[in-house]
Each structure stands twice: as C-alpha cells, then as structure tokens.
C-alpha positions as CSV (number, residue, x, y, z in Angstrom):
1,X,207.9,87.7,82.2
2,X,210.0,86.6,79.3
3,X,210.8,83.6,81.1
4,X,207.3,82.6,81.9
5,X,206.2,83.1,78.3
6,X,208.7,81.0,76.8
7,X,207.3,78.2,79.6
8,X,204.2,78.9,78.3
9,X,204.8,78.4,74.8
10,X,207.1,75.5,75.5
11,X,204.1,74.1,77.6
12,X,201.3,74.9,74.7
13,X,202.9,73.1,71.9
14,X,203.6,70.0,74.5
15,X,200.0,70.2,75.0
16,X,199.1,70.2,71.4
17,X,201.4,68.1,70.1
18,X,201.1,65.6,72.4
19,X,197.5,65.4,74.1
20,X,195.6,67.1,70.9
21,X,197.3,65.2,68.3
22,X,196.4,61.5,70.4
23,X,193.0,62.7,71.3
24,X,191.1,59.8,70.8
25,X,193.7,57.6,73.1
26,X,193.8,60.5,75.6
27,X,190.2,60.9,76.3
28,X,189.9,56.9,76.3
29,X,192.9,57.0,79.0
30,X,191.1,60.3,81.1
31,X,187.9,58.5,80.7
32,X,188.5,55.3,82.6
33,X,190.5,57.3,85.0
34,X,188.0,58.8,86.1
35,X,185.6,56.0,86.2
36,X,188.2,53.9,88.1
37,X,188.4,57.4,90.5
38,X,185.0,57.6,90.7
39,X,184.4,53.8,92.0
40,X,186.8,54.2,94.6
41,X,185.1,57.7,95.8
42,X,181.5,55.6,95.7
43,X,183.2,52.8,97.5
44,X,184.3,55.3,100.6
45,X,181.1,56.6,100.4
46,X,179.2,53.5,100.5
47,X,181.6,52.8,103.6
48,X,180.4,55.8,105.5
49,X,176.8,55.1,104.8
50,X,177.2,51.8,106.3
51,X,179.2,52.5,109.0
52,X,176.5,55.4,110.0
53,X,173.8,53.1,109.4
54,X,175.3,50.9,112.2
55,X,175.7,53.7,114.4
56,X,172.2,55.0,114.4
57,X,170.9,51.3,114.1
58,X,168.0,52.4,111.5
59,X,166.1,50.5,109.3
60,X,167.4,50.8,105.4
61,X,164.9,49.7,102.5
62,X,165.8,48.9,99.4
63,X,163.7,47.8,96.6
64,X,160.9,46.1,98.5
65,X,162.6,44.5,101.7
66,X,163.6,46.1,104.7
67,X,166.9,45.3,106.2
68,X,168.3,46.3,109.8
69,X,172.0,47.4,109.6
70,X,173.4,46.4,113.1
71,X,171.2,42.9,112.8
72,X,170.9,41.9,108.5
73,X,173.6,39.5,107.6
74,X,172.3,40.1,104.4
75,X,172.8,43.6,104.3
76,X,176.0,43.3,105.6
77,X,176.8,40.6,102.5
78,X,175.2,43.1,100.2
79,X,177.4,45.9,101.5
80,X,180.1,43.9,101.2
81,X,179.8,43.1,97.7
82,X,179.1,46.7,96.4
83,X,182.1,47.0,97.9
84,X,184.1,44.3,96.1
85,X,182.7,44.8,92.7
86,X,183.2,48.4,93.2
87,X,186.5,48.3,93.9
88,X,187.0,46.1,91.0
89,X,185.9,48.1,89.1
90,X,187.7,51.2,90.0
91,X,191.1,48.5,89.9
92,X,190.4,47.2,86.1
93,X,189.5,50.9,85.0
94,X,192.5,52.2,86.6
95,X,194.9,49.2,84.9
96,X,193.3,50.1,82.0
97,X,193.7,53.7,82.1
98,X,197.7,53.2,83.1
99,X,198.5,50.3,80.3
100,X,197.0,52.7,77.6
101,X,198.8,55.3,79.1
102,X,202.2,53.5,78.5
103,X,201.5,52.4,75.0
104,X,200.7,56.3,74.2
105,X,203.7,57.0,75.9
106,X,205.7,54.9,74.1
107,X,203.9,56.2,70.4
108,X,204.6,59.3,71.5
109,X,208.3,58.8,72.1
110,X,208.2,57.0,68.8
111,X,206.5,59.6,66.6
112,X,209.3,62.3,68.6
113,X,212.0,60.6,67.6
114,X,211.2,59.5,64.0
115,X,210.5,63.0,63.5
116,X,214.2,64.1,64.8
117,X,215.4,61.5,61.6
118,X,212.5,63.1,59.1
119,X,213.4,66.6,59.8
120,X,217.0,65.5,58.2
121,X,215.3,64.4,54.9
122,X,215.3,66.2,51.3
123,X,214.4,69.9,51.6
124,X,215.2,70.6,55.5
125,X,217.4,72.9,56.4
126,X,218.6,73.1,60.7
127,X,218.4,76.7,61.7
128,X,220.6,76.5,64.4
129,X,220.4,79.3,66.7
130,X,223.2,81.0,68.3
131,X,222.1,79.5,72.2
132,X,221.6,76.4,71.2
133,X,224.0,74.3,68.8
134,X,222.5,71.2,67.0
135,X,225.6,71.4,65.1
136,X,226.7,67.8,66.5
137,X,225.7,64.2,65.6
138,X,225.8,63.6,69.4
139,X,223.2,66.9,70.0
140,X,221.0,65.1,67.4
141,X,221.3,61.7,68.7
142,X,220.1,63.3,72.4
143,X,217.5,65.0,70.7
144,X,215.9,61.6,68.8
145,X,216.6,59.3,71.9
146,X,216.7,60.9,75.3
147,X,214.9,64.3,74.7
148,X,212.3,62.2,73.2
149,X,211.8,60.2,76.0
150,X,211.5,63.1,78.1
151,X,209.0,64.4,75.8
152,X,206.9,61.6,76.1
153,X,207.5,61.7,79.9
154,X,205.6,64.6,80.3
155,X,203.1,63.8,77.9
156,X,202.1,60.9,80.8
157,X,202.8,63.7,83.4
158,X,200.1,66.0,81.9
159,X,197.8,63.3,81.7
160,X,198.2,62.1,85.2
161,X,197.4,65.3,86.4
162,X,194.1,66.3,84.4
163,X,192.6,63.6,86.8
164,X,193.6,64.8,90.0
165,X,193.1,68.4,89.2
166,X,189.4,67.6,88.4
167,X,188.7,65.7,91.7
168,X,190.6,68.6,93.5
169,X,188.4,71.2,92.0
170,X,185.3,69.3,93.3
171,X,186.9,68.8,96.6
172,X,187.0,72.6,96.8
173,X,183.2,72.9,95.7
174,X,182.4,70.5,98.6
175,X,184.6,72.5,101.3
176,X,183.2,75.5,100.0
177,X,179.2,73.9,100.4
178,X,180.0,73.1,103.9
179,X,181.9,75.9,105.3
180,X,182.6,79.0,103.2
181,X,185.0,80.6,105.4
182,X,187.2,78.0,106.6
183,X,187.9,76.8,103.3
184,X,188.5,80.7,102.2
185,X,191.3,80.3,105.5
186,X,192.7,77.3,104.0
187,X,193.0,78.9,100.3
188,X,194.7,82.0,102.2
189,X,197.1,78.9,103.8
190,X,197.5,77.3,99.9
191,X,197.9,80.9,98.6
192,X,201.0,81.3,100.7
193,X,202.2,77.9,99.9
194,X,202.0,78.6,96.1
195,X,204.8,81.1,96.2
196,X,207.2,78.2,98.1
197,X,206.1,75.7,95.7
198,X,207.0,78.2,92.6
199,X,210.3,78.4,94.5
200,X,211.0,74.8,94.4
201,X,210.1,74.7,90.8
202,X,212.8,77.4,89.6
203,X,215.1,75.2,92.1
204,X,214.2,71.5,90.1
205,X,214.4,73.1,86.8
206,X,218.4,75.2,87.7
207,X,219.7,71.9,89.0
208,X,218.1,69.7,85.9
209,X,220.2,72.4,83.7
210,X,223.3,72.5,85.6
211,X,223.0,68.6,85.6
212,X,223.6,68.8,82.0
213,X,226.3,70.9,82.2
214,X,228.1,69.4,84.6
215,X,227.7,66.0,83.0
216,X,230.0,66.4,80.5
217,X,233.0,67.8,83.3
218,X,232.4,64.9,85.1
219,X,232.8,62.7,82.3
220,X,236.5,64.1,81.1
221,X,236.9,63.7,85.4
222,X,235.9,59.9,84.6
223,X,238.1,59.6,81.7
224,X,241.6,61.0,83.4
225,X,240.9,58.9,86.2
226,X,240.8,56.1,84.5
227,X,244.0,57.1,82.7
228,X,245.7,57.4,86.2
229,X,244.6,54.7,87.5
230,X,246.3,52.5,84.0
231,X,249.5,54.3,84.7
232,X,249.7,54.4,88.8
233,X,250.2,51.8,90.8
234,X,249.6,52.8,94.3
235,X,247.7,51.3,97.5
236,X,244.1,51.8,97.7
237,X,244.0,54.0,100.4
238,X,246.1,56.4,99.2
239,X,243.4,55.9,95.9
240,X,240.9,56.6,98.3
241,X,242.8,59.7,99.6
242,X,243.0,61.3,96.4
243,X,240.2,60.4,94.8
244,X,238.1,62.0,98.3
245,X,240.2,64.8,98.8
246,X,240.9,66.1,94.9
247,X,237.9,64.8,93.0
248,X,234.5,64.6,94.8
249,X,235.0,67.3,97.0
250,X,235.1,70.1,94.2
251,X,234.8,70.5,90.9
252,X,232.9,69.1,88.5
253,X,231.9,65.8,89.8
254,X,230.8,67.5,93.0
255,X,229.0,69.9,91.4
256,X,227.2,67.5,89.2
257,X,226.4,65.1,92.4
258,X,225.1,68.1,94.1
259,X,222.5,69.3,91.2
260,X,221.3,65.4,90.8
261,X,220.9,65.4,94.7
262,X,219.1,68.8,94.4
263,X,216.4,67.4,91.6
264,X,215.6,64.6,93.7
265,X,214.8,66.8,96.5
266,X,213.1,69.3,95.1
267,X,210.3,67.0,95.3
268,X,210.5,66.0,99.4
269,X,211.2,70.0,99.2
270,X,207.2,70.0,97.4
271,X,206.1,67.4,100.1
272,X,207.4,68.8,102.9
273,X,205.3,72.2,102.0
274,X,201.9,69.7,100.7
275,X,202.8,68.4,104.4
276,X,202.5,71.4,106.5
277,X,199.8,72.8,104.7
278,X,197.8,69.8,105.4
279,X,198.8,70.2,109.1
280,X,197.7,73.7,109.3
281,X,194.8,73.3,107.4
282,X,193.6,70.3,109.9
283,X,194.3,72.6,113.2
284,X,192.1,75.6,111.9
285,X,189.1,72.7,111.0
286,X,189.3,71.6,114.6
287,X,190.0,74.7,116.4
288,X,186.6,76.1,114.2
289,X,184.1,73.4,113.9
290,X,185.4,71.6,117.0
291,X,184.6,74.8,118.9
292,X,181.0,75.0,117.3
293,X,180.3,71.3,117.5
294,X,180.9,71.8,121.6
295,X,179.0,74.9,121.8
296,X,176.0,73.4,119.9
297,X,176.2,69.8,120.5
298,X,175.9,68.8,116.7
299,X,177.7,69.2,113.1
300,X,180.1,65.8,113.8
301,X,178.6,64.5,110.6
302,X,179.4,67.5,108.8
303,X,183.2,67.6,110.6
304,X,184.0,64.0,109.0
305,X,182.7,64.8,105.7
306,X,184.5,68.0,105.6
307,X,188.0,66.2,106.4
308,X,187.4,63.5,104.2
309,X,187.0,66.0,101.5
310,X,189.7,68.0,102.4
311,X,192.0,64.8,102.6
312,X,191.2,64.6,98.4
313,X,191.4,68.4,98.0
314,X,195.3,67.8,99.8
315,X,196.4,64.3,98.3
316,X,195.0,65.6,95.0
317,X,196.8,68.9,95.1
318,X,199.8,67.5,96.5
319,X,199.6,65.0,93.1
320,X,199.3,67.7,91.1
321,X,202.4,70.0,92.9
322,X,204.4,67.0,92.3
323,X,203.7,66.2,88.0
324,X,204.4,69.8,88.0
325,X,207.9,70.1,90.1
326,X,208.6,67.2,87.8
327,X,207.9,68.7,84.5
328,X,209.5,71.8,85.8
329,X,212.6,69.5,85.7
330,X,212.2,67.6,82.3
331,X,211.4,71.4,80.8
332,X,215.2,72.1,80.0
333,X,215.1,68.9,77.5
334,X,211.4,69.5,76.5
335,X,212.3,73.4,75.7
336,X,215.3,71.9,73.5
337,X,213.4,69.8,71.6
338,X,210.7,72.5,70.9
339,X,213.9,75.1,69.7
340,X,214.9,72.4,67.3
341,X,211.6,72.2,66.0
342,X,211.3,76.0,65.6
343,X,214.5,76.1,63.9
344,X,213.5,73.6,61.0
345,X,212.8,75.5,57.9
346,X,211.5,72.8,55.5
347,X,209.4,74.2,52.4
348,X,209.7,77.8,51.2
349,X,206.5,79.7,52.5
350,X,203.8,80.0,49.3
351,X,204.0,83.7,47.6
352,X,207.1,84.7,49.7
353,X,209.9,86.8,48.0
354,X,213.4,86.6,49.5
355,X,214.7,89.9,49.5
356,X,216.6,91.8,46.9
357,X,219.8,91.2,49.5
358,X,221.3,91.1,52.9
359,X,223.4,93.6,54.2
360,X,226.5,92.3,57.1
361,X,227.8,93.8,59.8
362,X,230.6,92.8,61.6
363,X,230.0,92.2,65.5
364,X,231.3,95.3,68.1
365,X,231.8,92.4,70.9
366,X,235.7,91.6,70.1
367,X,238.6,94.6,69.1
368,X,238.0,95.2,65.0
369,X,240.6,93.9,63.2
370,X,242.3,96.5,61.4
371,X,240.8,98.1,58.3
372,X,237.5,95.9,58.6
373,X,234.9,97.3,56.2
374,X,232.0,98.5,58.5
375,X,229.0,96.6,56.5
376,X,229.0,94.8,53.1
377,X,226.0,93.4,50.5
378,X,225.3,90.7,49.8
379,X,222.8,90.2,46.6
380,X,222.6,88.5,42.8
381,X,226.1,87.5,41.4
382,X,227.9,88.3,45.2
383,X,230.6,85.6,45.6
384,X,231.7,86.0,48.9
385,X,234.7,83.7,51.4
386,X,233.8,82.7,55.2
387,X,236.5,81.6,57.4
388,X,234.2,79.3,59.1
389,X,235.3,77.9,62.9
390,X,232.5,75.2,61.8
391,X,232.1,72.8,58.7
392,X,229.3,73.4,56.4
393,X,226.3,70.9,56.4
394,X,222.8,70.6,57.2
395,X,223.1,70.9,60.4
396,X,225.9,74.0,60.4
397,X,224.2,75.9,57.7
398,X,221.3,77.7,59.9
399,X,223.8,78.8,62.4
400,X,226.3,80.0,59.5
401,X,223.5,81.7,58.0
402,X,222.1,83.0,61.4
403,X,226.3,84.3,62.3
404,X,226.5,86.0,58.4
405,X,222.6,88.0,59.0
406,X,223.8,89.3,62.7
407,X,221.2,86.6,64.5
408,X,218.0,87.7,63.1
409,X,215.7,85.2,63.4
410,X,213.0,86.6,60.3
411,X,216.0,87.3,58.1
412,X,217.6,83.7,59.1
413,X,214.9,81.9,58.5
414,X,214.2,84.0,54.6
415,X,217.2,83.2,53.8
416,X,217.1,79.3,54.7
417,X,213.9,79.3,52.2
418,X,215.9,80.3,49.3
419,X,219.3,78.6,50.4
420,X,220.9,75.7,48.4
421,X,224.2,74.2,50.4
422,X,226.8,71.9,48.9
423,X,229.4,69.8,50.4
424,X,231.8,67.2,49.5
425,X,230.1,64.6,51.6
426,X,227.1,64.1,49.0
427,X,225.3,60.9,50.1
428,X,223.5,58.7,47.5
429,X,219.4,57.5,48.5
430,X,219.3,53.5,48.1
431,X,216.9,52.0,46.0
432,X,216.0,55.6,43.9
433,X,217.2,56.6,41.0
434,X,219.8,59.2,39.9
435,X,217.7,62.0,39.2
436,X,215.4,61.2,42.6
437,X,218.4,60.8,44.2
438,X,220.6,63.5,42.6
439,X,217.6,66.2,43.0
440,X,217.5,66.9,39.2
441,X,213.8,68.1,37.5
442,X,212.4,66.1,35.1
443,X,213.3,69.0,32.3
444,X,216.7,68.3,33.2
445,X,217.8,65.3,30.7
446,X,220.8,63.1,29.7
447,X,221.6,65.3,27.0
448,X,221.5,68.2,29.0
449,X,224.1,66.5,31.9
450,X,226.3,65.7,28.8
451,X,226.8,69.4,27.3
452,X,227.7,70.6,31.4
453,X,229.7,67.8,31.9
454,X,231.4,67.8,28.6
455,X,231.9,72.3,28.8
456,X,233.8,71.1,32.2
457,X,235.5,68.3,31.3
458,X,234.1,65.7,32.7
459,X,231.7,63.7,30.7
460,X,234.9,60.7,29.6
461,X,234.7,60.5,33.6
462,X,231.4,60.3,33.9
463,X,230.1,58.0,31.2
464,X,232.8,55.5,32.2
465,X,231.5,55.3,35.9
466,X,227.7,56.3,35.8
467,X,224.8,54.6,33.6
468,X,223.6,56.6,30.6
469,X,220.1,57.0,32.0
470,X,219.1,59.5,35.3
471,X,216.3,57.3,35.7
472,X,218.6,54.2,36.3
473,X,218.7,52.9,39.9
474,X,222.2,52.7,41.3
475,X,223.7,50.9,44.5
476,X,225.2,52.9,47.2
477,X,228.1,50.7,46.6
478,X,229.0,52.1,43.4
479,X,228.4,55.3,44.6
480,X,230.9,55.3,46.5
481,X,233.8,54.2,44.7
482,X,233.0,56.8,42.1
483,X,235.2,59.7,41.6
484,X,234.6,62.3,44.7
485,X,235.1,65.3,41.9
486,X,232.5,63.8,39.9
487,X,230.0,63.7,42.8
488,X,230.6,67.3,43.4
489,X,229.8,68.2,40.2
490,X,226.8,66.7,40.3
491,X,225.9,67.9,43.0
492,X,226.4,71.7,42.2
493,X,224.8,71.1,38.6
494,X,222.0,70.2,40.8
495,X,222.3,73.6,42.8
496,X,222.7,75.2,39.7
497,X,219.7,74.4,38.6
498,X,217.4,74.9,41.1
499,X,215.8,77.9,41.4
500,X,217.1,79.3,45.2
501,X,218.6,83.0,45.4
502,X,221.7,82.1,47.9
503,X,224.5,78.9,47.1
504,X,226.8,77.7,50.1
505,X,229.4,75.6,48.8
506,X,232.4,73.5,50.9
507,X,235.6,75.1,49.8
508,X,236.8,71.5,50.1
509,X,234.5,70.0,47.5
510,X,235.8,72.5,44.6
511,X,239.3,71.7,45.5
512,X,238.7,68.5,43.6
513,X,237.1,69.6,40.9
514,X,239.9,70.4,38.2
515,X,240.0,74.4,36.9
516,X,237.8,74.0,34.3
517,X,234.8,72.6,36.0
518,X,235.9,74.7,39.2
519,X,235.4,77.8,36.7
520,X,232.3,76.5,34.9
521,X,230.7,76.2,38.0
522,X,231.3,79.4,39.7
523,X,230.4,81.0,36.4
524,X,227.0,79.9,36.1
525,X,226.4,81.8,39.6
526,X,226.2,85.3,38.4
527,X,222.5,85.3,38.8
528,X,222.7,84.1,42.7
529,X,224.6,85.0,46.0
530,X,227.6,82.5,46.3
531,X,229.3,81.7,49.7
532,X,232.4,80.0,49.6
533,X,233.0,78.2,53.3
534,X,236.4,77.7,54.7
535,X,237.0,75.4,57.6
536,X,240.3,75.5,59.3
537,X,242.6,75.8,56.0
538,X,242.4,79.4,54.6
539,X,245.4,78.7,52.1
540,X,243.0,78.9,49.0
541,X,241.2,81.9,50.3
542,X,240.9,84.2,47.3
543,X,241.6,81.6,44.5
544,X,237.6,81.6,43.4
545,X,236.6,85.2,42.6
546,X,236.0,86.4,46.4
547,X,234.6,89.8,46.1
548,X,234.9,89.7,49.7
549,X,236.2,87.8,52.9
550,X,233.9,87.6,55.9
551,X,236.0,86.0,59.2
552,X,233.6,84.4,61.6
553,X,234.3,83.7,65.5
554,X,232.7,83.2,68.6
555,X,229.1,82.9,66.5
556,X,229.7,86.1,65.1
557,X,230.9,87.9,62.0
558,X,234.4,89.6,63.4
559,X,235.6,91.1,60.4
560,X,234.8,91.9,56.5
561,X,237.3,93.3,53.8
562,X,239.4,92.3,51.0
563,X,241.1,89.4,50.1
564,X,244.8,91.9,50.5
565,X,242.6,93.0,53.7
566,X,242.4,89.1,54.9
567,X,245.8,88.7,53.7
568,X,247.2,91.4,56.4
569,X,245.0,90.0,59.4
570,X,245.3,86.3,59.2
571,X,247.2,86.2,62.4
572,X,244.6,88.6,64.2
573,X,241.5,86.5,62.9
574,X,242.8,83.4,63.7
575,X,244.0,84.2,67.4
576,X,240.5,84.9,68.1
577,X,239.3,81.9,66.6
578,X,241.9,79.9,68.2
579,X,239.9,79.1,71.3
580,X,236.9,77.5,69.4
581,X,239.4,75.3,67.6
582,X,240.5,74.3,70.5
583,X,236.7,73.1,71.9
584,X,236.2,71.0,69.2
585,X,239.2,69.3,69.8
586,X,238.6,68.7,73.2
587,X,235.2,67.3,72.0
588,X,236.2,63.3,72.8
589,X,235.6,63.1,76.1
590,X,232.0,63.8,75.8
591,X,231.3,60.9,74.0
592,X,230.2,59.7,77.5
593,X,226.4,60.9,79.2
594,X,226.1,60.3,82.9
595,X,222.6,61.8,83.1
596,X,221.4,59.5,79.8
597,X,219.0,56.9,81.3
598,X,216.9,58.7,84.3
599,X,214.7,55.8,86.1
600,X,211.0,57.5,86.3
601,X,211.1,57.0,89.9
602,X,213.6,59.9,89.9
603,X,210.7,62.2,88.2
C-alpha cells in the first residue's frame, strides 16, 4: 500500500502541475480531439448506413427529394462527400490536437527545467533526503534536462489517454445497451486481464530503475575498454573473443542490455494480453449471439454493431494499457523529480517558531566508537565540529542537516527555515549591486561594514579592493580577483546579521581569514547554533571553540564526544568513512549516460 500511495501522490501532483496549471491549452488540445474522434466515429457510421441502405434497397429522403440507394448516383456522390469532408475534418482536428500537444509539451519541459535553475536562486535551500542524493552537479543537470523531458513526456501521455478512455467508457455503455450479459462475461475476461497488466507494469517500472543503475556500470565497462583497446594490440577475433565471452555475457553491460530489452517488451508483453482478450472476447460473442441469431433467424444487425463497438471498447483500452505501461516506466524519473521538489525549502513558513534546540543521536547501525556520548544539544550559542564525508553547499546542506536531526523529515525541514550556510565559494550576481548581491538589509550601511571590518582587521583590505558604496554595481570580474578572505568575511557579516537561529560555515573559508577576524566572527555567534563542517582534512578540528565533535558516515551521525574524544578515535571514524571517500573518487567514470536520450518510440 505504501507503494501505491506514493504512485499516487507522484501521479496527483503530475496531474496538477501539469494538466491543471495549462488548462486552457489542455482542454483546447482534448477538445479537438474529440471532435476529430468523433468525425471519424460519424464517418463509420455514415458507412454502415450506406452500406445497409444498399442491402435493403430502400428509399432514403432527405430534405425534400427522394433518392434510391442501390440506383441514385447522386446519393452515392452525396455519401461520398459526407464522407470526405468528414474525414477532413476529423484529420485537421486531430493535427491540430497533436501540434498543440507538442508545443505544450515542449512549455512544459521548459517551465520543468527553468524551475530546476530557480529552485537554486537566493533563499533555497536542497533538502536532500537520505535515498535520494541531489548532492551532484550531474544529479541536477539530469534533473533540469532529462527528468524534465520525461516529465513532459507523461504530461502528453496523460493527455493522450483522457481521449481514449472516454470513447472506451461509451463503448461499454453501448455493449452494455445491447447485451447485458455478454458484456458482464467480457468484463469478467478484462477483470482477469487487469491483474497481468498490473504485473507488466511493476515489470516496465523494475527494469526502467535497474536501467539506471546499471548505466553507470556499463559506462566505467565502456571506459576500460577503451583503455585496453589504446594499450592492446591484438587481432580482432581474439577482440571479439573477449569482449563476447568477458563483457556482454555478465556483468554490468549485460545486465543493463537486459533491463532496456525488458522495458521495450513490457509493452508487446501489454499487447500480447490486449490481444488475447480481444480473441476471447470475440469467441464468446459468436458462440452467444451466433447461437441466438440461428435459433431465431434475426439480430445480424445487432451482431455487427455489437463488434464494431467492442473493436473501440478493445483498441481504446488497449491505448489506454499502453500510456499507462509507459508511464509506469518514466515514474522512476518523474517520482525523482517530484522528491526534489518536496525537498526545496524556500521561504520560512509565516508565524513558525524553530524550536528552542535539536537534540542528536548517534546511529546504532555501525560498532560505537569508543566513549561516544549517547545524545548531545544543540541550541543558542552551541558551536559544534562535523567531520563531513561531503562538502558543504546548497545542495549538501539538507542532507547534512537531515544526517545531524537522525532523518526526520518535519525537524529537517524546521531547521532549513532558520538555517544560514556559508562557504568559501561565495559567487557574486552580475549586474546588482553589493548589498543585492551580498544579501545585506538596507539598515545595514557603509559605516556599519567599516566598524566590523575595521574590529577584524580588514577594512585597509577592503577599501583598497571594493567601492565605498554597497549600492555600487560591481563586475564579476573584479569579484573575482579580490581577496578570497575578504569575501568570506563578507559573506559571514551577512550571516551574522540575518536573523536565522542555526549558522553552517566551511571550515575551509575561516582558514583564510586571519585570527582576528576568524575570532570576531565566531564571537558574534553566541546568540545562534554554529556548525563548523570539515571535509576530508580534520587537522584544524578543535582550533574554533568546538564544544563538541559530531563524525558523520554512511548518511549518519556515527559518533559524538569531545574534541580529546575525537582526538583518540580519528583512526576508527575515518576507517568507516573510508569507503565513501573512496565513491567519490571513483565518481569520473560517470560522466558518461547511456540511457540519456530515449527516442519516444521506445515509450
């Protein structure tokens, strides 16, 4: 059940972010849809009628002549050209219908990935969870350029399918007005079918995912043989040998040829069901009515209309099985994009009031290290260490936040409210001027940056390399050749000053700033919890006032004590974080996507 509610909610927020949000373009495109579906369904009616009217050789009237079907050329012209314009009709609606449809797609991909770049402007903080890790320029790059695509693929998907679904539903009316019971029969055969079909979904959406995971495999696989293959020089069957026998016959490149082969065939899978269904369902009319139509000499009439409706309930349904196998399989990607979403906290909610503090508890899943302290607090003037396994900024700083707080999602997202980060990679807005750019309030004068500046040392520095005035634009070309201490400071002035409860600052930034300013700074946190992160190099652990040390690993707080506690363990903490070191260092080879491009013939 779990499963099927996250589908659900994954599926409800498609539906009203997509569909509901272009609701004007949507009904426009469902409108002459249907109107192009509904010429074609007059057009085989209007076939029918002619085709009886032959039969019986009657006499039709319209208006005020009289024409004789199986003698009137010029009821046979008319006929003809009801049927023309009809079709017409139902082939300009339809075009119409399909080339709005691809212009919504393609605003819809738009508007998906221009909110991936929007969510990374001032004010938003990435709540990473702990399943799902948008730590990585690459994760965000999927996220604004494939996942968004995908997005917008099912968008068209849905759409395609509201169509169908409504000619299938008055399909069934019709079976149902014609013969109750065989159609209850053929339900009973649908019924059964259903559970297959759900099958088949769980079976497109496990190989979509495991096409994923195996892409990245298969890439490093790519990479070494290409490596060989620089360094080898041997004849190309004994290339073909090896690269049969060792390579795509297990392992990762297998396993990621067999989960693409398995979404494609999920849908002949779907098909095949639709297929024998539809071959079931046309023995039981003809066993039924063919028996009564030979008993009772009549009800042919009724027999065609019945198959012809039945052949719409079938092609429609089978339409419909298919968008949904097919969304099934974009869901992994869809669901991703939606968690990333969720996990954006951007404006502190009105009225709410962090708490007073946070309490940590180290994690039970690894051995504690040895004289761990089994919960600390963390509240108003706490300055605490984290050995971080990742670097701190925006897009690290939900999942530190989410590791510290045990992976509560309520308590994660508080804290992210009232959470100010700074890092030494502070990056200057073009075109906007120092205080827009810098963050500072308008309160917050010249004068006011000169007695900080000048208490830590730095205002000779500063007034040498910055303009006088925070409302003076500056290039980012200046920016960057100033002084990286003197960028940190501003940036932690800025911090400073704002009114958030919780600071996370790079333990690399303060490492330029000289003592005084380092000291200034820290000082002027007694009235907020301070986090010091440490990536990688723990050498200065303890310099800055650490009340405590907190060790992270594997997404999880391992251990909490002392800095003479930290001290003592530095060889147990960092043998369990060794093997996370050594994933990101193994990160290169994933540079490369195999599954990136998808033609939509393959959905």
């Amino acid at each position: 059940m779990k499963t099927f509610d996250q589908y659900r909610l994954v599926l409800k927020w498609l539906m009203g972010d997509s569909i509901w949000r272009f609701r004007k373009e949507s009904f426009l495109i469902l409108f002459t849809n249907f109107i192009g579906v509904s010429f074609q369904v007059w057009t085989i009616g209007l076939a029918i009628y002619y085709a009886k009217a032959m039969q019986s050789g009657s006499t039709i009237k319209l208006l005020h002549y009289e024409f004789n079907a199986r003698t009137s050329n010029v009821f046979l012209i008319l006929c003809g050209l009801s049927i023309l314009f009809s079709l017409l009709i139902a082939a300009w609606a339809i075009y119409f219908s399909n080339s709005n449809g691809l212009k919504l797609r393609r605003k819809y991909e738009e508007f998906c990935t221009k909110r991936i770049f929007l969510h990374f402007g001032s004010g938003f903080k990435i709540g990473t969870s702990l399943e799902q890790d948008f730590s990585n320029d690459k994760i965000i790059v999927r996220l604004a350029r494939r996942d968004s695509r995908f997005c917008s693929r099912a968008l068209w998907m849905i759409l395609d399918t509201i169509i169908p679904l409504v000619t299938f539903m008055v399909a069934i009316a019709t079976l149902l007005y014609i013969n109750t019971l065989l159609t209850l029969l053929n339900f009973t055969l649908m019924g059964i079918s259903a559970i297959f079909l759900y099958k088949v979904s769980v079976y497109a959406a496990r190989n979509s995912s495991s096409l994923e995971k195996f892409a990245k495999g298969t890439s490093r696989e790519y990479l070494k043989i290409i490596q060989r293959q620089k360094t080898l020089h041997v004849s190309a069957h004994e290339n073909e040998q090896w690269l049969g026998k060792t390579l795509f016959s297990s392992g990762a490149i297998k396993k990621f040829h067999d989960a693409y082969e398995g979404r494609l065939r999920s849908l002949e899978y779907s098909q095949l069901i639709s297929n024998i269904v539809f071959a079931l369902a046309i023995f039981l009319i003809l066993l039924i009515m063919g028996r009564s139509i030979i008993s009772e000499g009549k009800g042919w009439g009724e027999l065609i209309v019945y198959l012809i409706a039945l052949r719409f309930m079938l092609t429609n349904m089978r339409q419909v099985n298919r968008k949904a196998t097919g969304i099934n399989r974009l869901y992994p990607q869809i669901r991703r994009y939606f968690q990333f979403l969720c996990a954006t906290v951007i404006t502190p909610k009105t009225g709410a009031v962090p708490p007073a503090s946070y309490i940590i508890v180290p994690t039970t899943t690894h051995p504690a290290i040895e004289g761990s302290l089994e919960y600390g607090e963390l509240k108003a003037g706490s300055r605490m260490g984290l050995l971080s396994t990742v670097t701190l900024n925006r897009y690290t700083l939900g999942f530190l936040t989410d590791c510290i707080l045990g992976h509560s999602v309520e308590k994660t997202k508080t804290a992210l409210e009232s959470m100010w980060f700074v890092t030494a990679d502070y990056e200057f807005l073009p075109n906007r001027s120092l205080r827009e750019s810098l963050g500072f309030s308008e309160k917050y004068t010249t004068d006011n940056l000169q007695k900080d500046l000048t208490k830590m040392g730095l205002w000779d520095k500063y007034n040498a390399q910055m303009p006088d005035n925070l409302d003076t634009s500056l290039s980012p070309d200046i920016w960057r050749r100033i002084d990286p201490c003197l960028k940190f400071s501003l940036a932690l002035l800025n911090a400073l000053q704002s009114n958030c409860q919780w600071i996370m600052i790079a333990e690399k930034g303060l490492r330029t700033l000289p003592d005084s300013a380092g000291n200034y700074m820290l000082n002027h946190c007694s009235d907020k919890i301070t986090t010091i992160v440490f990536f990688e190099d723990y050498v200065a652990a303890g310099n800055y006032g650490e009340e405590v040390i907190a060790a992270m690993g594997h997404g999880e707080i391992i251990g909490l004590g002392s800095i003479e506690w930290f001290r003592r363990n530095q060889d147990a903490i960092k043998e369990i974080q060794m093997p996370e070191y050594n994933r990101t260092t193994e990160k290169g080879a994933d540079d490369f996507d195999l599954d990136d491009d998808l033609d939509d013939d393959d959905f």
